[in-house]
Backbone as JSON, one array per atom type, in Angstrom:
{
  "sequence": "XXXXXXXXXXXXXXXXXXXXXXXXXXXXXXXXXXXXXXXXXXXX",
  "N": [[13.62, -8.38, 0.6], [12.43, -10.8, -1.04], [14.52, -12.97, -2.04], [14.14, -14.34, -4.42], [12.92, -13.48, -7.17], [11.51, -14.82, -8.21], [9.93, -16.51, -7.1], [7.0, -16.09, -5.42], [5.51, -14.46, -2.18], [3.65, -15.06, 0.21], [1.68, -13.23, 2.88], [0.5, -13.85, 5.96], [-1.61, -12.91, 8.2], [-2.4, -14.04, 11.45], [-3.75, -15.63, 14.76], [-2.26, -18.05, 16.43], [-3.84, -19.18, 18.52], [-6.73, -19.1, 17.65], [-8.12, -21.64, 16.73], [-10.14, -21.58, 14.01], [-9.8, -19.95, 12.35], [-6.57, -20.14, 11.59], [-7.57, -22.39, 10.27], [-8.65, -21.6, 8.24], [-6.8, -20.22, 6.96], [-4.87, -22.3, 6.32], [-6.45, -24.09, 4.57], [-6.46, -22.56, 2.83], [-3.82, -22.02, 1.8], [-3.22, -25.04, 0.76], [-4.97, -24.78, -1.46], [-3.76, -22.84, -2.72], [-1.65, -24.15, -3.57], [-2.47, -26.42, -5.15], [-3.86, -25.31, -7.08], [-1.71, -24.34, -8.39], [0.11, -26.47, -9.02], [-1.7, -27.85, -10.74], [-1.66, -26.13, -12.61], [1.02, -25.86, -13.39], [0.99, -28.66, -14.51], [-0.68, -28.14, -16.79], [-2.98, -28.82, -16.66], [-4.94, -27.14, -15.78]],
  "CA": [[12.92, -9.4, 1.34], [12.5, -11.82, -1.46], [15.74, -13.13, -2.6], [13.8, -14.63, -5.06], [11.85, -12.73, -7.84], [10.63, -15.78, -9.34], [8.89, -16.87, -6.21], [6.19, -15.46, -4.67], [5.69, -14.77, -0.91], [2.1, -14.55, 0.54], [2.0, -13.21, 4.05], [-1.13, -14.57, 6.88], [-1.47, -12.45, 10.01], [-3.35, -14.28, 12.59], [-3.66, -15.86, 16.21], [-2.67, -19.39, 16.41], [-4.71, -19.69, 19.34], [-8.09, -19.39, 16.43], [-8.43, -22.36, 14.94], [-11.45, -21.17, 12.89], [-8.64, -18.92, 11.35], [-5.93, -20.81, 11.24], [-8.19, -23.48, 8.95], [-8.9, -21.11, 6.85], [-5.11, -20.01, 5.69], [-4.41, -24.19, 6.09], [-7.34, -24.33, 3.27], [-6.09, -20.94, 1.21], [-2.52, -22.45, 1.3], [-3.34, -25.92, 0.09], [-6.02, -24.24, -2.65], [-3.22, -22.22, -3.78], [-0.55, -25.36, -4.04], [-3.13, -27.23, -5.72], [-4.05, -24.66, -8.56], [0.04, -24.25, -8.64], [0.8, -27.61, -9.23], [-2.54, -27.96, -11.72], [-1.42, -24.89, -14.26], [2.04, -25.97, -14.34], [0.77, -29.38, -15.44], [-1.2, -27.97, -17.78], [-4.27, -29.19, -16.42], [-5.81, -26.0, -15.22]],
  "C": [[12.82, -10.7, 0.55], [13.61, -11.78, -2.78], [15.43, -13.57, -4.46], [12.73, -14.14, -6.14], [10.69, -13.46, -8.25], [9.69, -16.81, -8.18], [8.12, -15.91, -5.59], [6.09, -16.11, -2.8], [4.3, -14.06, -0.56], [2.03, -14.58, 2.4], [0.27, -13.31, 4.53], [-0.9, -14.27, 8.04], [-2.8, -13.0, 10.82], [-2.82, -14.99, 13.71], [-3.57, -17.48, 16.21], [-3.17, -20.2, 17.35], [-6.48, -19.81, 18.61], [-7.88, -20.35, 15.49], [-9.13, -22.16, 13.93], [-9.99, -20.45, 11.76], [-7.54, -19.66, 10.99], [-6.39, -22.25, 10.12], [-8.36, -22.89, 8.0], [-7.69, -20.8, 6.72], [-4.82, -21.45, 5.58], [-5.22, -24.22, 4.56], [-6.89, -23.63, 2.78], [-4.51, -21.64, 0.6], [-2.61, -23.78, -0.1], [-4.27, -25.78, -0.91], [-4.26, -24.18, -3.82], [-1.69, -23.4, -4.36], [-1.14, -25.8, -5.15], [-3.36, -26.44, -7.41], [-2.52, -24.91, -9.05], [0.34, -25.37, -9.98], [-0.53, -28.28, -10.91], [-2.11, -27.2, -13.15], [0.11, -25.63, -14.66], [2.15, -27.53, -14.9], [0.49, -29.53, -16.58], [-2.6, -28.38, -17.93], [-5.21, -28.05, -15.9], [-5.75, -24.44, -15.84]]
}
């Protein structure tokens, strides 16, 4: 499934008729970019 070892793949089962839900993986995604992009600065 992932061609890629060196990436990770994070799976989000829900209804994209719930926004309540759908904001929250929008927020979990852009969390987890944000740390991402923080560590491999070296800032986090």
């Amino acid at each position: 499934m992932n061609a890629n070892p060196q990436k990770t793949i994070y799976v989000h089962q829900t209804c994209a008729t719930d926004t309540n839900q759908v904001q929250m993986i929008l927020d979990s995604v852009i969390s987890m970019v944000i740390q991402t992009n923080l560590h491999k600065s070296g800032l986090y």
